[in-house]
C-alpha positions in Angstrom: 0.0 0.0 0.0 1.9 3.1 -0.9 2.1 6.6 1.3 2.4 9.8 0.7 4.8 11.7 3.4 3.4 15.0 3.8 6.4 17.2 6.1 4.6 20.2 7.6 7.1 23.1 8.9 6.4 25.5 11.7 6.9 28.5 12.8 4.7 30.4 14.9 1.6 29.4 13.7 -0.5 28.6 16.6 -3.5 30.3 15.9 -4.1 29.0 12.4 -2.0 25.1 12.5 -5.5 23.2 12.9 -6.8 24.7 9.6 -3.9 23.1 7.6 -4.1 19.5 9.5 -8.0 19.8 8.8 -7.5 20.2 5.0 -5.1 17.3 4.9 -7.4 14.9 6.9 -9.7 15.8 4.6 -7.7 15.0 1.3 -9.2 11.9 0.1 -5.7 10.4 -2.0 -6.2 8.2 -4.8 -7.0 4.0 -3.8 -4.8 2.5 -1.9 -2.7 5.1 -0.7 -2.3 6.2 2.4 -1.1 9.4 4.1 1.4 10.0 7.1 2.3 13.9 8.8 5.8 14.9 9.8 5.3 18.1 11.9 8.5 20.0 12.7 8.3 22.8 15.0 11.0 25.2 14.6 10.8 26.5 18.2 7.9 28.5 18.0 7.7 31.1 20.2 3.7 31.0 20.6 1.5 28.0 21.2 2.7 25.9 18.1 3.4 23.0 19.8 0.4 22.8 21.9 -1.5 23.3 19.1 -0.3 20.2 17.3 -0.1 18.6 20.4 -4.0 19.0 20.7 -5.4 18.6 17.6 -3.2 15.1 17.4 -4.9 13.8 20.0 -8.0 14.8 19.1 -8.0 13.3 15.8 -6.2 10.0 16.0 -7.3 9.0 12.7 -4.6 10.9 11.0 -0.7 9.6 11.5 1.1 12.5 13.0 4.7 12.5 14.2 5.7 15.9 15.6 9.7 16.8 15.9 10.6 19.7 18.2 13.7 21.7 16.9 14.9 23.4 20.1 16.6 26.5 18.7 15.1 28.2 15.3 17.0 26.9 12.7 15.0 28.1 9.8 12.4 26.5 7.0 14.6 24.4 5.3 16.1 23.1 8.7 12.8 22.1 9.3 12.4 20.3 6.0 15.4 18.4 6.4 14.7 17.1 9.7 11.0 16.4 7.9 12.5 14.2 4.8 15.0 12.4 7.4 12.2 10.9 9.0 9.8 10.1 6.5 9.1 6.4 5.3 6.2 7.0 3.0 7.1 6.2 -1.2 6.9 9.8 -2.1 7.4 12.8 0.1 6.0 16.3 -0.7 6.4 19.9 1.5 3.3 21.4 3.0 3.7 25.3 4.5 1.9 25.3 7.6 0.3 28.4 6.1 -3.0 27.9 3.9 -1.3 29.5 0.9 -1.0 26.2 -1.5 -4.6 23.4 -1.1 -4.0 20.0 0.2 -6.9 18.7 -2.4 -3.9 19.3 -4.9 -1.9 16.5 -3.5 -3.6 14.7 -6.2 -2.7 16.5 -9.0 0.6 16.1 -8.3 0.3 12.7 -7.8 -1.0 12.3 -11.6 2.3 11.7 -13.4 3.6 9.2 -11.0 0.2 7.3 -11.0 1.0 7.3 -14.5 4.1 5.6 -14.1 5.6 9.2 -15.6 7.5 10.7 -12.9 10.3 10.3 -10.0 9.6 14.1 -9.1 6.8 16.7 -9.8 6.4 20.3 -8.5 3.3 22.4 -8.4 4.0 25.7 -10.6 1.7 28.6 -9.6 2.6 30.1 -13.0 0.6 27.5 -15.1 -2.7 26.5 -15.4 -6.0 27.9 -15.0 -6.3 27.6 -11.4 -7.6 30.2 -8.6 -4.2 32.5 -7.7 -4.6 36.1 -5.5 -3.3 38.8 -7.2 -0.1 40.1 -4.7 2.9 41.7 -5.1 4.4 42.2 -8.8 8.0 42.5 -7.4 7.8 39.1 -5.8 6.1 37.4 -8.8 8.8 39.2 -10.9 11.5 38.0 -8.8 10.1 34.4 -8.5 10.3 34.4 -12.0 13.3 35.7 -12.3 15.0 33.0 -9.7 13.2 30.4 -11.7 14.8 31.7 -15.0 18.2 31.6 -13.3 17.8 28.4 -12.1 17.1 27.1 -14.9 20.4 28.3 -16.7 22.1 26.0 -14.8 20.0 23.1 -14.1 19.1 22.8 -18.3 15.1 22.2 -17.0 12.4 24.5 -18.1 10.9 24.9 -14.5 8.3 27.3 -14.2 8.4 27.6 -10.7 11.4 26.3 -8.8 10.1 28.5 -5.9 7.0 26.3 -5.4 6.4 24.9 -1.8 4.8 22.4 -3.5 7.7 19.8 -4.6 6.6 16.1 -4.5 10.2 13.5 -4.6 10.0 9.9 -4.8 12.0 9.1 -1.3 14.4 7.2 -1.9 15.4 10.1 -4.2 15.1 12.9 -2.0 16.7 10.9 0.9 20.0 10.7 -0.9 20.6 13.9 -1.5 23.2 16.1 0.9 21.0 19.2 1.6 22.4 22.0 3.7 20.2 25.2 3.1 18.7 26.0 6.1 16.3 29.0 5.3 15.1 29.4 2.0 17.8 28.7 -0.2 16.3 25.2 0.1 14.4 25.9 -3.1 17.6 26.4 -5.3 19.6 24.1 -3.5 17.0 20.8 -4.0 16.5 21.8 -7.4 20.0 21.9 -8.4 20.5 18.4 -7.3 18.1 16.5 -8.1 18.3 17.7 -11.2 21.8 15.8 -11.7 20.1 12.7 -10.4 20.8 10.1 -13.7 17.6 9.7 -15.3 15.2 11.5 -13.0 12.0 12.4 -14.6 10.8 15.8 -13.5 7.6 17.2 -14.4 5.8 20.2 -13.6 1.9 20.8 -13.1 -0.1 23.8 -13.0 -2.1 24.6 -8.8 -3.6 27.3 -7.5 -2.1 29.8 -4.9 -3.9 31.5 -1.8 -1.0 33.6 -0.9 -0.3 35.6 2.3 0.3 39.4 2.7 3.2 40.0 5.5 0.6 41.5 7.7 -1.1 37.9 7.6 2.5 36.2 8.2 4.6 35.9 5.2 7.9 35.4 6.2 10.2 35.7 2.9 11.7 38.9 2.2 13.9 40.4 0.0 17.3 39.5 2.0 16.3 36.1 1.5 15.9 36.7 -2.2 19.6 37.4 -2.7 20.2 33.9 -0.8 18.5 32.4 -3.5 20.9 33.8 -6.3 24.1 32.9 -4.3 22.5 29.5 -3.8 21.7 29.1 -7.5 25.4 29.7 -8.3 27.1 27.8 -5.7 24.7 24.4 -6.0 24.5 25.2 -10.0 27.2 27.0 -11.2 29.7 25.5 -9.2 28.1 22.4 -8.4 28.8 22.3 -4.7 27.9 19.5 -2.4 
């Protein structure tokens, strides 16, 4: 019976974490598949943790396994621990924001039902799906990381910046990641892109995203990580 591995980073989001575990309990995935949650709390300095804590126990029907980090080490800290732990056949990044949809764990899950893919992210910048109309700099910028990336990695990604990145696990397991913010992004991209033979592909979801008065938490500093990371992982190829 294969899984899906759904790893779920937080930070301070106590007052809103039960309205992301309620749309993954209510993901119905396609027969036969089963789902287990990876939280990570990246010490949270609000009620995080008891928030998990509680809703876990109060609905026992989902699988959660909750990891504590106990300094902030950043998002893609967080995902490493999350990856590290999983034992599902696929693995796929869920913000613990309600900025990407949970229902779309079955598009994603399309190409590799199809016997198609290894690897599949969720572009925001395809398809005719719902997306709130934000900030042109950061769209521009997205895009322009994406383009970048791309130079480098010979793929014609879309959206490299996508949370939503679905990896076979075996695959994603064997990789060497050390960004621990956001350069995750580039950094994952750039190698498992040199996997021999992956199949990557790429389909179009819809995007709910947060103003930083609601809680997003990327900024522009973290933008220039991005480029450095594009060149050191791509460019130079770096371990």
């Amino acid at each position: 019976m294969p899984t899906l591995s759904i790893v779920i980073p937080a930070y301070n989001e106590g007052p809103t974490i039960h309205l992301i575990l309620d749309k993954v309990l209510q993901v119905q995935l396609p027969t036969g598949w089963t789902k287990e949650v990876i939280m990570v709390n990246d010490c949270s300095k609000d009620d995080t943790e008891q928030a998990i804590q509680s809703w876990a126990a109060s609905h026992p029907a989902l699988p959660i396994r909750s990891h504590a980090h106990v300094v902030n080490q950043g998002k893609g800290a967080a995902l490493h621990t999350g990856i590290a732990e999983a034992t599902g056949d696929y693995v796929i990044n869920q913000d613990a924001d309600l900025e990407y949809d949970p229902q779309e764990y079955n598009l994603l899950l399309q190409p590799v039902l199809a016997g198609q893919a290894d690897v599949v992210y969720g572009s925001r910048f395809m398809g005719g799906n719902p997306h709130r109309i934000l900030f042109f700099w950061h769209s521009l910028g997205n895009k322009f990381l994406t383009f970048l990336s791309n130079m480098f990695t010979n793929l014609n990604l879309t959206d490299m910046e996508t949370c939503y990145k679905l990896f076979r696990r075996d695959m994603i397991q064997s990789l060497h990641l050390t960004e621990k913010r956001f350069g995750f992004e580039p950094e994952v991209t750039a190698k498992i892109s040199r996997i021999p033979k992956v199949r990557i592909y790429e389909v179009g979801i819809s995007y709910y995203g947060r103003t930083f008065e609601e809680g997003k938490k990327i900024g522009w500093k973290d933008g220039f990580r991005a480029i450095y990371c594009i060149l050191k992982y791509g460019a130079f190829r770096a371990r």
